[in-house]
FIMAR-134960 format. One record per residue: residue in one letter; x, y, z of N, C-alpha, C in turn. Coordinates in steps of 0.001 Angstrom, whole numbers, plus 500000, padded with zeros to 6 digits. Layout:
BEGIN
AXYZXYZXYZ...
***
This chain:
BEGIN
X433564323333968940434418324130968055435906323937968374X436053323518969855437460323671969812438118322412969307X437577321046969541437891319763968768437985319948967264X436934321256966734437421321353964976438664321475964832X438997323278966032439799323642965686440989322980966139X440906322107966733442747321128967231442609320016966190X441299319423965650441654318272964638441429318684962924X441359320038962873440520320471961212441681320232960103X443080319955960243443927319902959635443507318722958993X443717317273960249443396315728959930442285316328958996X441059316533959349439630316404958857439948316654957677X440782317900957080440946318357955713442075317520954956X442947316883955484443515315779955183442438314771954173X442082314226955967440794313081955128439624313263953858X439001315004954037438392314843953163438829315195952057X440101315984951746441192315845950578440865314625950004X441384313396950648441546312035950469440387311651949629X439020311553950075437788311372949608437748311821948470X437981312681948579437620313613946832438750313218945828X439865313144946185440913312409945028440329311015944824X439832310282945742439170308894945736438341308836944446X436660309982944911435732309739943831436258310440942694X437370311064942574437404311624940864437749310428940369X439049309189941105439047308719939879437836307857940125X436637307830940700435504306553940538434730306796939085X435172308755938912433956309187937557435160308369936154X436296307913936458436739307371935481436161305271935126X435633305337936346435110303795936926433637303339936288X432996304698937122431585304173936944430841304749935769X430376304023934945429894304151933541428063304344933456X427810304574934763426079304651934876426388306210934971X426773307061934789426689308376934910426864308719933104X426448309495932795427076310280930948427715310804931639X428820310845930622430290311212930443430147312610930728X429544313854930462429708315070930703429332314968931912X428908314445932604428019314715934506429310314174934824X429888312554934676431088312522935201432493313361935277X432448314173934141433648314842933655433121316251935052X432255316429934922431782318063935994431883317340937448X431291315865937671431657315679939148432702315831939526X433657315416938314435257314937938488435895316446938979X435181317420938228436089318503938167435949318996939587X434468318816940255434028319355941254434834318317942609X435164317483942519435658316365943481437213317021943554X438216317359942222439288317747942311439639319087942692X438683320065942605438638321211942926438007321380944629X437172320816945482437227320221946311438877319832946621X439771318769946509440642318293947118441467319785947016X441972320089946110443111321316945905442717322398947244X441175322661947469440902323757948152441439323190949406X440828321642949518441591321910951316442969321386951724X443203321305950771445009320825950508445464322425950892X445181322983950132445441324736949911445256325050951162X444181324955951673443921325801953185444734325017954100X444883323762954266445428323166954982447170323729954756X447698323985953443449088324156953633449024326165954086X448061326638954185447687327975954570448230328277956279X447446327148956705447629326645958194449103326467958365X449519325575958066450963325087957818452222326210958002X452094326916957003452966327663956625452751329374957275X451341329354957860451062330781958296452228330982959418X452924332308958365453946333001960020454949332211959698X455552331418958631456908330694958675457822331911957835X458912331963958255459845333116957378460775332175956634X461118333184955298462151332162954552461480332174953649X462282331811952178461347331668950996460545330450950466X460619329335951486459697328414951187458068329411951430X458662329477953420457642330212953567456681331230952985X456755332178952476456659333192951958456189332775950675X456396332118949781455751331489948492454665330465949130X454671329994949707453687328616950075453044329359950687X452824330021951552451678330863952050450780331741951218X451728332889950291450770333237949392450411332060948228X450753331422947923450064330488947042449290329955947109X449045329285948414447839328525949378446726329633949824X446969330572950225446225331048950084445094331953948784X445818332067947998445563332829946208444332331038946471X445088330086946246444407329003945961443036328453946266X442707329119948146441562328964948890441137329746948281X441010330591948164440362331706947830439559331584945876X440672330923945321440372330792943918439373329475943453X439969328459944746439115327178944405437917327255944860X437639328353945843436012328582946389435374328783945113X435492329534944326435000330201943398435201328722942304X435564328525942061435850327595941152434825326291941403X434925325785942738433648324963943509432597325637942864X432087326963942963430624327390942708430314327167941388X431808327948940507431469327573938968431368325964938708X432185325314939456431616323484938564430263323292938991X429391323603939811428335323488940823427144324131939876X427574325638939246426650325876938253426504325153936893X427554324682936530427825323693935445426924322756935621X426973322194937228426362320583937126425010320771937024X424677321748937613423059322587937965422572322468936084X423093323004935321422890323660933740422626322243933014X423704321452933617423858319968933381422242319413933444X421907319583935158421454318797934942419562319184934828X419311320175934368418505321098933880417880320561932294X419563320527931463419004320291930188418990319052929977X420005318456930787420183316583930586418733315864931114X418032316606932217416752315738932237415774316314932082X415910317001931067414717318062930117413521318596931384X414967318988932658413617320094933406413482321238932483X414807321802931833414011323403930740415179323185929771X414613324042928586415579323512927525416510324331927740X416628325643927981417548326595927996418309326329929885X419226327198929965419916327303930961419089328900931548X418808328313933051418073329689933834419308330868933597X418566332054933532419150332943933008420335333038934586X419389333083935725420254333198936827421857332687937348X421732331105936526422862330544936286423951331356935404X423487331776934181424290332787933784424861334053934391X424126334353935383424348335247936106425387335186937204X425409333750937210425994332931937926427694333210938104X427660332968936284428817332444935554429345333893935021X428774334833935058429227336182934920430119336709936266X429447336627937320429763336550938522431299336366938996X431345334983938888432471333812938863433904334382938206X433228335198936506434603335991936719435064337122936702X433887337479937592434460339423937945434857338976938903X434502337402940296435421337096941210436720336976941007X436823336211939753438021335690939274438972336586939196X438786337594938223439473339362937778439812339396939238X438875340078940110439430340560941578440362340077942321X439746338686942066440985338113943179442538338154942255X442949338041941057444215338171940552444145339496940789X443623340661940844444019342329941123444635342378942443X443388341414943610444000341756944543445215341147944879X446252340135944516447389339802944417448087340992944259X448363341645943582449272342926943039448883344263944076X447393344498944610447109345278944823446992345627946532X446305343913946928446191344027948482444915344508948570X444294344007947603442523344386947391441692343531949032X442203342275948975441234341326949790442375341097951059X443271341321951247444726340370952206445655340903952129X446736340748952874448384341985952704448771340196953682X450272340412953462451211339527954665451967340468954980X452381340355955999454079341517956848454802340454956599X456120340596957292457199340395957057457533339051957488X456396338620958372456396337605958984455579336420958238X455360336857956916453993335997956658453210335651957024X452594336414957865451199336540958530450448337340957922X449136336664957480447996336836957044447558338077957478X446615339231956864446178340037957850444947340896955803X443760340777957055442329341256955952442653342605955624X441956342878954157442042344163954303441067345003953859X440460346293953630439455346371953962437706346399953384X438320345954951738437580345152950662437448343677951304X438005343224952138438171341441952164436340341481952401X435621342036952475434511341060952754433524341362951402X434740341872950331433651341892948797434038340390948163X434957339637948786435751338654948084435083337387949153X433881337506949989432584336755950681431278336913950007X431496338228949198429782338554948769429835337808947534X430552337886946471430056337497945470429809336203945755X430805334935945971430221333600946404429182333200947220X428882334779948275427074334520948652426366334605947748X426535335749946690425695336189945455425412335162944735X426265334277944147426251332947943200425486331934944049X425902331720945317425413330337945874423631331038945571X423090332412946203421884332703945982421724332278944969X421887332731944248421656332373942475421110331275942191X421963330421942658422209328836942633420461328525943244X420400328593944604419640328210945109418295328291945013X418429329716944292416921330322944163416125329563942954X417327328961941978416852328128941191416315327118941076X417243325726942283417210324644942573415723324424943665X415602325980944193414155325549944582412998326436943696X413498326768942501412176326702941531411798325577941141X412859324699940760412928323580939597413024322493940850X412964322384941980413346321366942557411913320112942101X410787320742941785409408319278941821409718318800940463X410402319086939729410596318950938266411640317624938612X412873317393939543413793317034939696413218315534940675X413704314164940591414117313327941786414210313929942884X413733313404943732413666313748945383415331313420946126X415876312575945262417759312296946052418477313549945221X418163314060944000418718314726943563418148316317943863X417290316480944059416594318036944722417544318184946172X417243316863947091417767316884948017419151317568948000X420307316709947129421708316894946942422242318207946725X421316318971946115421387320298944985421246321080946700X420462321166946995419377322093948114420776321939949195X421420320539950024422403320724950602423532321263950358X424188321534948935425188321859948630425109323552948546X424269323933948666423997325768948711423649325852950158X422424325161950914422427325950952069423183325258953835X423834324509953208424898323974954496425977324889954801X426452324662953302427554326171953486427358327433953532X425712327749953527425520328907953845425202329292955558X424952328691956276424800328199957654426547328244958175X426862327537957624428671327471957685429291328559957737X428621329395956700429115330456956794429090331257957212X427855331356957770427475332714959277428043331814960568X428329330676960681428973330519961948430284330496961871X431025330741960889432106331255960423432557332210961405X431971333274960914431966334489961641432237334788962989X431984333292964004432218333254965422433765332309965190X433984331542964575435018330779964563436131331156963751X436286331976964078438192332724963384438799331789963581X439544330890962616440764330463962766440247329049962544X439211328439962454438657327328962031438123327661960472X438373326396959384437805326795957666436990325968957917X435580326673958644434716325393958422433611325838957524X433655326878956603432707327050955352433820326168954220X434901325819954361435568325095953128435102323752953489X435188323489954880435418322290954822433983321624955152X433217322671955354431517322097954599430957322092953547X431576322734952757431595322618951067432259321576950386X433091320973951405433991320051950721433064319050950974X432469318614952031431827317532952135430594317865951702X429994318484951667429025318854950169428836318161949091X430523318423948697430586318096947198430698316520947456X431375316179948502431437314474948585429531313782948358X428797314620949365427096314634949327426826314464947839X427561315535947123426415315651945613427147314185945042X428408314140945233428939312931944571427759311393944722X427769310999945806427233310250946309425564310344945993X425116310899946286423491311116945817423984311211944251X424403311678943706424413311783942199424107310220941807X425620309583942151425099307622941706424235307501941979X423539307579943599422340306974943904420992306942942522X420961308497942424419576309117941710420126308319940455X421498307917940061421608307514938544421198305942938323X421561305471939702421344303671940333419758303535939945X419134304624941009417505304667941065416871304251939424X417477305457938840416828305847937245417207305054936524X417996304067936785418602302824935857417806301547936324X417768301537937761416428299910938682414969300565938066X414548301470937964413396301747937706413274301867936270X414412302292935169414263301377933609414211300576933335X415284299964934116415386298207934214414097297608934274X412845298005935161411993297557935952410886297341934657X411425299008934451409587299108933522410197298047932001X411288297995931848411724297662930460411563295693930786X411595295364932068411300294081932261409870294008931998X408720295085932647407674294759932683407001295044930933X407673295558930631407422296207928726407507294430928002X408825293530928556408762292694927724408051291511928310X407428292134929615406236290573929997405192290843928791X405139292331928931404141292758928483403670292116926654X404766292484925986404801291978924858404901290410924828X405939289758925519405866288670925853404467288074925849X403558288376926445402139287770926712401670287960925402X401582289161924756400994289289923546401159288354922198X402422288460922629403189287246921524402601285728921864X402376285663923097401689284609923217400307283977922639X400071284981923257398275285482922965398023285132921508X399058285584920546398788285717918943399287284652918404X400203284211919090400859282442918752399605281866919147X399166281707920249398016280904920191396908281006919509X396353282235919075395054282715918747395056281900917162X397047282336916673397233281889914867397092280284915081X397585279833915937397688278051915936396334277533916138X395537278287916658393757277795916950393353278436915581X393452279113915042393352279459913257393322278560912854X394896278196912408395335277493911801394494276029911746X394346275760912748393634274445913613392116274113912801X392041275274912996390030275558912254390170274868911243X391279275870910407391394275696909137391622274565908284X391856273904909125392879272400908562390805271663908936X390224271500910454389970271019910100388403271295909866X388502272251908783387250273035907995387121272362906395X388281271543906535388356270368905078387355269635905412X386940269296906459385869268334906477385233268036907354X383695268402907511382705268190908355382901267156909424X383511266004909426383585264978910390384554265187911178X385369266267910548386326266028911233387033267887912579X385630268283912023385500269697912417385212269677914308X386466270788914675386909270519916275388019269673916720X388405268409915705389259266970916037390662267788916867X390969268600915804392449269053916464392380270093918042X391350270757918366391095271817919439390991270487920409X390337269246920413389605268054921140391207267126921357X391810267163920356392907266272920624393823267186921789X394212268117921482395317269388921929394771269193923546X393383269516923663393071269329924949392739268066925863X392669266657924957393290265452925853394706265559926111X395111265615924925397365265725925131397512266483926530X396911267868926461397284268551927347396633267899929117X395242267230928991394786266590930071396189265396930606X396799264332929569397687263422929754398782263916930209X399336264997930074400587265617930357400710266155931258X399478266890931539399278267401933342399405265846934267X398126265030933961398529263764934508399872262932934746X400183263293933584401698262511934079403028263565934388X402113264833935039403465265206935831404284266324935189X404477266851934209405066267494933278404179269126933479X405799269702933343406186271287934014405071271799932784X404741273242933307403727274183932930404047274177930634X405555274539930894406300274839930072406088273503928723X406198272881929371405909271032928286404955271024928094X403481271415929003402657271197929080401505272321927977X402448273267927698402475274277926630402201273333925211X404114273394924698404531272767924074403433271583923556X402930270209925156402481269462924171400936269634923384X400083270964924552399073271540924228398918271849922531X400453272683922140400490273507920620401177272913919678X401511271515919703401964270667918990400501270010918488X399768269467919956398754268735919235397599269716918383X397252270665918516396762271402917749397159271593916465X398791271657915798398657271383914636399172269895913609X398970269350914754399438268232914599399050267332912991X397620267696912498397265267576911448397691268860910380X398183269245910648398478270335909506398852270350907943X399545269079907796399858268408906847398812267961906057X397327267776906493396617267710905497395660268545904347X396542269516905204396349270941903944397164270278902208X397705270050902330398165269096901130397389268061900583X396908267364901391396036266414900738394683266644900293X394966266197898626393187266601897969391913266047898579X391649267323898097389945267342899032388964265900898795X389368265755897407388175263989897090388995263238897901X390394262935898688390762261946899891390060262220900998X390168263290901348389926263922902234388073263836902632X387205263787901996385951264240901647385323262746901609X386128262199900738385321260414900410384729259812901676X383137259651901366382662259090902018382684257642902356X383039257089901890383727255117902414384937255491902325X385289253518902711386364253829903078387809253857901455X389159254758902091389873254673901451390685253366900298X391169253629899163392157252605898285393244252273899064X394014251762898689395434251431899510396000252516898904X395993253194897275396910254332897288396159255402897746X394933255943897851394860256956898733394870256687900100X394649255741900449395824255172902529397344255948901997X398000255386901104399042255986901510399304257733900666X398343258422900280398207259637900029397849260383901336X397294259387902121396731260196903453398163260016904331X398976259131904217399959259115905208400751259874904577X400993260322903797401982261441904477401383262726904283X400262263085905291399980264326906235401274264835907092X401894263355908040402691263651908957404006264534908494X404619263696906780405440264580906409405330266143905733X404297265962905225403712267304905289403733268761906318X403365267716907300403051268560907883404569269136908850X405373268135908960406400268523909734407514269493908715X407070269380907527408089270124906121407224272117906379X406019271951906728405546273185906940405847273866908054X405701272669909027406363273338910542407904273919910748X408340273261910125409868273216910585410632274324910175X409367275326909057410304276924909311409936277620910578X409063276896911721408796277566912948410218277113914103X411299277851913350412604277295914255412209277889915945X411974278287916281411468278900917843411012277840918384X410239277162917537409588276132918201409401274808917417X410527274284917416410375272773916696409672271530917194X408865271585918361408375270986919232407308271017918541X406899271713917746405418271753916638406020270581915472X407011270764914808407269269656913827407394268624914062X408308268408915306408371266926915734406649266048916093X405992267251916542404600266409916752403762266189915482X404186266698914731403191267054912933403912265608913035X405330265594912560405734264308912001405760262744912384X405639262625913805405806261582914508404104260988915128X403141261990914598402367261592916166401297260516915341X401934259623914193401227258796913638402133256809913786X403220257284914654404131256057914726403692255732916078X403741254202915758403677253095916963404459252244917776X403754252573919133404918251906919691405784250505919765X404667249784919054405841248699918520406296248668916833X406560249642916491407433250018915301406990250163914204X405258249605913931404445249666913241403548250804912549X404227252001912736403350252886912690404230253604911308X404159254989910961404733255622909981405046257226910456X405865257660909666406439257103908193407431256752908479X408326256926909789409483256729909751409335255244910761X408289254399910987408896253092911327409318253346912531X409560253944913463409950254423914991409218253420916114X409977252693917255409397252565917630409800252588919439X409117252679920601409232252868921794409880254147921987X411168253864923034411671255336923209412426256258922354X412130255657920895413091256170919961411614257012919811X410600256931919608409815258269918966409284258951920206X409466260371919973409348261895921010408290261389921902X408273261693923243407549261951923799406581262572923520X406700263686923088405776264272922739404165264140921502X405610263044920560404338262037920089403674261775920341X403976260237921374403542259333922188402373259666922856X402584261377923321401037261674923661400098262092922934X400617262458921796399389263049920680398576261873920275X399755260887920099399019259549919166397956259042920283X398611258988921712397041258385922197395615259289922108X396048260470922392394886261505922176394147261303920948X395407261540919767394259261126918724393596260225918419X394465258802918881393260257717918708392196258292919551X391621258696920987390612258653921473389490259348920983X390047260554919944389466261463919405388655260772918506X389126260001917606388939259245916087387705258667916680X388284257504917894387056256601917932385584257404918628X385980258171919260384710258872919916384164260042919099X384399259825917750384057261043916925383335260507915881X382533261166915196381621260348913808382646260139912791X382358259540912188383237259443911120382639259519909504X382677259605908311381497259414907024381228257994906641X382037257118907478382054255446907243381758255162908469X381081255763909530381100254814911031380603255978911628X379627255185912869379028256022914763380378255842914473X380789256893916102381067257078917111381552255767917902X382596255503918672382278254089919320381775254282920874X380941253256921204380541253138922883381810253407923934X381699253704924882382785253772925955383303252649925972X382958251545926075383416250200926323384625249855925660X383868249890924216384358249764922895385814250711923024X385957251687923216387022252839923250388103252285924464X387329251606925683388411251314926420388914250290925926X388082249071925388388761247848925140389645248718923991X389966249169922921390503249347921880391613250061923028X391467250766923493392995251661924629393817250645925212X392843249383926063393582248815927111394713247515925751X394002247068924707394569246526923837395825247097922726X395501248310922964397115249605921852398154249248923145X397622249076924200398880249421925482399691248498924670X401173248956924439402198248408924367402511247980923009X401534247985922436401226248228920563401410249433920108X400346249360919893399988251155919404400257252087920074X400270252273921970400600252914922224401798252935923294X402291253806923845403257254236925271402262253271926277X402825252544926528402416252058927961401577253424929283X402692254504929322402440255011930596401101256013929860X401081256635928801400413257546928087399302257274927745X399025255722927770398090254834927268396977254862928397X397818254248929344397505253674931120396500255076931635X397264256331931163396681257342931589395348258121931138X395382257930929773393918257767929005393310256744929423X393355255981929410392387254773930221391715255608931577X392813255953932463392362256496933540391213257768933512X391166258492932525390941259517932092389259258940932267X389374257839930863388368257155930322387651256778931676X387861255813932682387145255398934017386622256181934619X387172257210934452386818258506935077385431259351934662X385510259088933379384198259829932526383164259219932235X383100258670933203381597257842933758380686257888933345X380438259346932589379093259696931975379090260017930858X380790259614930171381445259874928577380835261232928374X381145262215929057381113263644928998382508264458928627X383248263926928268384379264357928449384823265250926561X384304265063926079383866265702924787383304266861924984X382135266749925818381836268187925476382133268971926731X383628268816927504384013269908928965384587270956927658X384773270855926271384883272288925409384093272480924472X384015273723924450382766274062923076384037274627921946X383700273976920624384599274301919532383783274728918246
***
């Protein structure tokens, strides 16, 4: 006690300092609503004035002269007024923060009781100015109680009760940093204040209220930080959430879609689910991120899409095609990339509709493309689909033998197809030893 009382001036200095600090932070920090900042603010500045006030109380106690004599009663009117004034912003923030996080819709009646309180303090203490209700000075400007002074202690016990009796009704309703904050700011200074009572001449119920209010300041951001990482959190996990769904239904419509196209014709029923999943076998093989490996999966799936356009007797004819229905069948690709290409999200579907019928030595259609000028993403559909074609029935032709399928692969290398894309179906092919590789899906 005696280190308070030789350093409490500094201390009230410094925590002056603090509290002019965070008022202007409620002009800074924008994670608080504007009414909680505007009540911290008030409570941070009302805080500084009180121990500015007590501190020039100290100062000036017992100086004669008319500085003296005005600065003493003023500083003191002031301690005395900003206590009260602390409790009223304190019930404010309490009312605040009651209806702001829908613990009750109304304001506890007690708080009102609160605020009734606050200014029959208020009334008294301007009476006792005139009257010498709470304090008198002599001649010396020295302080001296008088014999009401301890009705001008009760009511600010009365309110802080008030206060408290509330904050631990409603405290499970409330954040655990913010129950906390509420609960210290009533019963520190109430502790403070019965040891008061041994320490005459030390303000250490002000100047534990003052740092109080620095407490609620500080826990206030925290609980507002918390409630903003934990929106943040769920509002990230809301859009995996949808995110996946969107997925889910992009894929579910593109395997639709897929059926649908190829429900034109018995021979050709599964081709696109069978192609999508070689592309996607070649693309893992050669290395390519999860993300591409998407992409070249849902490209080759509608990769025929375009032959939703083409009439069913092309489509259906059992021998083989005229030269003008050959070229009624070629342009599926443009077709199909004129349907895709309102899927702007994902143009990686059109480019494969349109391209995945060109060859790599320039021979292919419609646009004549050839090597690294046509997409990658082509390059892998077209080998897929050749493997599909030949290992599939056709209404003019079996199926071809494995043999048959490799010689036709190892001979596209560098023709018909990508060298590396080619090389890798082949590999595929050596691999399927038991030409099982058709049915690792059921379609």
């Amino acid at each position: 006690m005696d280190f308070l009382r030789a350093h409490q001036l500094s201390i009230m200095l410094f925590e002056s300092g603090m509290c002019a600090m965070l008022a202007l932070l409620t002009f800074v920090i924008r994670t608080l609503p504007k009414k909680r900042r505007m009540i911290l603010a008030s409570l941070e500045l009302g805080a500084m004035i009180l121990l500015l006030a007590d501190q020039f109380a100290y100062q000036y106690r017992g100086v004669t002269g008319t500085t003296g004599y005005w600065m003493v009663r003023v500083s003191n009117f002031l301690v005395y007024y900003m206590t009260l004034y602390l409790l009223h912003s304190f019930t404010i923030y309490l009312a605040d923060i009651y209806k702001s996080d829908k613990i009750r819709t109304k304001v506890p009646k007690r708080l009102v009781e609160a605020e009734a309180l606050f200014l029959v303090g208020e009334i008294l203490l301007v009476i006792s100015q005139f009257t010498g209700l709470y304090y008198t000075f002599d001649e010396n400007n020295l302080y001296h109680r008088s014999p009401a002074f301890p009705l001008c202690y009760l009511i600010p016990l009365i309110i802080t009760v008030l206060q408290l009796t509330t904050i631990l009704q409603y405290r499970k309703r409330m954040s655990r940093i913010m129950a906390v904050s509420l609960l210290l700011f009533t019963i520190i200074p109430l502790a403070a204040s019965v040891l008061q009572l041994f320490a005459y001449g030390v303000s250490l119920t002000n100047m534990t209220m003052v740092f109080m209010a620095i407490v609620v300041f500080v826990l206030a951001v925290i609980d507002v930080d918390n409630k903003a990482e934990r929106a943040n959190r769920m509002e990230v996990e809301f859009l995996k959430g949808e995110q996946i769904k969107i997925q889910r239904l992009f894929g579910q419509t593109t395997e639709a879609l897929a059926d649908a196209i190829d429900a034109k014709d018995e021979y050709t029923r599964g081709h696109s689910g069978r192609v999508s999943e070689y592309a996607l076998k070649i693309a893992k093989r050669a290395g390519m991120d999860d993300k591409t490996c998407d992409e070249v999966y849902f490209a080759a799936l509608l990769h025929d899409v375009g032959k939703i356009g083409i009439p069913d007797e092309i489509i259906h004819k059992p021998g083989k095609l005229t030269s003008d229905e050959y070229d009624t069948i070629k342009e599926h690709p443009v077709i199909g990339s004129r349907i895709l290409s309102v899927i702007t999200e994902s143009p990686y579907l059109s480019i494969g509709a349109h391209y995945h019928h060109e060859r790599y030595d320039g021979k292919g259609y419609p646009d004549g493309l050839a090597g690294e000028e046509i997409p990658e993403i082509a390059r892998i559909i077209s080998v897929a689909d050749a493997y599909d074609a030949m290992t599939s029935e056709r209404s003019y032709r079996k199926p071809f033998q494995q043999e048959r399928v490799r010689e036709e692969l190892v001979k596209g290398i560098g023709t018909q197809f990508d060298p590396r894309f080619g090389q890798i179906m082949i590999d595929l092919v050596d691999e399927d030893v038991d030409f099982k590789m058709k049915d690792e899906e059921d379609y």
